[in-house]
C-alpha positions as CSV (number, residue, x, y, z in Angstrom):
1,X,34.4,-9.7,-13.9
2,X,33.0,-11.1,-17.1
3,X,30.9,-13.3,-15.4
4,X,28.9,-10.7,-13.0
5,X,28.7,-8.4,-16.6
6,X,26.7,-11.7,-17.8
7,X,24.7,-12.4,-14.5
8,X,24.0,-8.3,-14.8
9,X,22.7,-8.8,-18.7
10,X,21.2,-11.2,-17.9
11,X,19.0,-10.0,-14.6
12,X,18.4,-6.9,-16.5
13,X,17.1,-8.8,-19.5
14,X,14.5,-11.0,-16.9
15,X,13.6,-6.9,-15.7
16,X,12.4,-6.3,-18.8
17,X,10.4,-9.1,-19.3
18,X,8.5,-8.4,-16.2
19,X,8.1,-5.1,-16.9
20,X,6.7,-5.8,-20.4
21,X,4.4,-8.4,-18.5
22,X,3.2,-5.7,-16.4
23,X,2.4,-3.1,-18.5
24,X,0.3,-6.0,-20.6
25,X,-1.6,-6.6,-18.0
26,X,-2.5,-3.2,-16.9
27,X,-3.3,-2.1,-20.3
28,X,-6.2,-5.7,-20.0
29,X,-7.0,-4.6,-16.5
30,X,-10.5,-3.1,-15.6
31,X,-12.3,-3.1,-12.2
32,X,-15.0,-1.8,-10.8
33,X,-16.4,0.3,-8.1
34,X,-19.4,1.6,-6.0
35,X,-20.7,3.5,-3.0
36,X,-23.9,4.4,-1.7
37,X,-25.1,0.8,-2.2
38,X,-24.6,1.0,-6.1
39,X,-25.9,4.2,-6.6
40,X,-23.0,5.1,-8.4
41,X,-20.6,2.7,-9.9
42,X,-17.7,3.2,-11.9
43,X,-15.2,1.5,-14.2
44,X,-11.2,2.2,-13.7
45,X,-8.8,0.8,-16.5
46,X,-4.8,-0.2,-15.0
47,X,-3.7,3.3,-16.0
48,X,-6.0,4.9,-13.7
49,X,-8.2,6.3,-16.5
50,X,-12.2,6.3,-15.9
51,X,-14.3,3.9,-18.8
52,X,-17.6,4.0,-17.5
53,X,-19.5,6.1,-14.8
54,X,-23.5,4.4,-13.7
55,X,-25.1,7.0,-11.9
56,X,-28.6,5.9,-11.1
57,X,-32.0,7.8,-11.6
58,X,-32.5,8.2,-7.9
59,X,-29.5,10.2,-7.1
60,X,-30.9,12.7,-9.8
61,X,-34.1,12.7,-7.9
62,X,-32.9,13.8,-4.7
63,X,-31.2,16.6,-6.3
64,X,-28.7,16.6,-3.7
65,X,-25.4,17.8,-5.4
66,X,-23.3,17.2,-2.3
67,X,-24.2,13.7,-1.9
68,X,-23.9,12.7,-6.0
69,X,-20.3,14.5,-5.8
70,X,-19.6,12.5,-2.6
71,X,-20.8,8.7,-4.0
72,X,-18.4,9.7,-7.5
73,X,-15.3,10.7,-5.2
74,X,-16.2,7.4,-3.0
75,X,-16.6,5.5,-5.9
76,X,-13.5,6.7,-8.0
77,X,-11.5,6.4,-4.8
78,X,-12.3,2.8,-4.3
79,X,-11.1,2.1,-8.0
80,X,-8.1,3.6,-7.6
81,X,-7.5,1.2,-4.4
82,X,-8.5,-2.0,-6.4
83,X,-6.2,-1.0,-9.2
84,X,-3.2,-0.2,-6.4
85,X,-3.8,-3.9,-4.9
86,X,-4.4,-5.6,-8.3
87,X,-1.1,-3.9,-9.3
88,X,0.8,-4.7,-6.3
89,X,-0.6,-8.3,-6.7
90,X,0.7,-9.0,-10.2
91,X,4.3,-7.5,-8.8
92,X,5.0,-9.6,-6.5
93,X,3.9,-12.6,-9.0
94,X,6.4,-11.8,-11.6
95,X,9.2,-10.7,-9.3
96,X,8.7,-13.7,-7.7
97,X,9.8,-15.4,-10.8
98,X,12.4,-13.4,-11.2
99,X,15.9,-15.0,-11.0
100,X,18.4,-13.4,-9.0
101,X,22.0,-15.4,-8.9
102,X,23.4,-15.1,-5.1
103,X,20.4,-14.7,-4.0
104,X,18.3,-17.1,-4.8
């Protein structure tokens, strides 16, 4: 009993470390998106939050509202993808490390 109340401490302890690791890197994480060839590219930190938005001069010129709305949705969209698969990415590294007795 007082060994699997160790092994528990002890796998929880290795949780939280991973967890901590995560949440470092998401806080350091930034990518970056575009649609419409790079009409309109934006910048998505780990949490999901917007840091930048490039809109070019073009888009403006065309004065087509539906299309700039549509390239910011596409573009936004596709950042939030990137940050999904970076995030899954960096999961299954540091769970992979984690140490699991039995079943390892």
């Amino acid at each position: 009993m007082m060994k699997n109340l160790q092994q528990m401490q002890q796998i929880m302890k290795q949780v939280q470390q991973i967890q901590e690791q995560l949440q470092k890197q998401l806080s350091e994480l930034v990518v970056e998106a575009s649609a419409g060839g790079g009409m309109v590219s934006v910048k998505m930190n780990g949490q999901k939050h917007l840091v930048a938005v490039r809109i070019e001069s073009e888009v403006f010129a065309s004065k087509d509202a539906d299309m700039l709305q549509d390239l910011v949705l596409a573009a936004v969209n596709e950042a939030a993808r990137k940050v999904d698969e970076q995030l899954a990415g960096q999961v299954g590294n540091l769970a992979g490390g984690l140490n699991i007795p039995g079943l390892a």
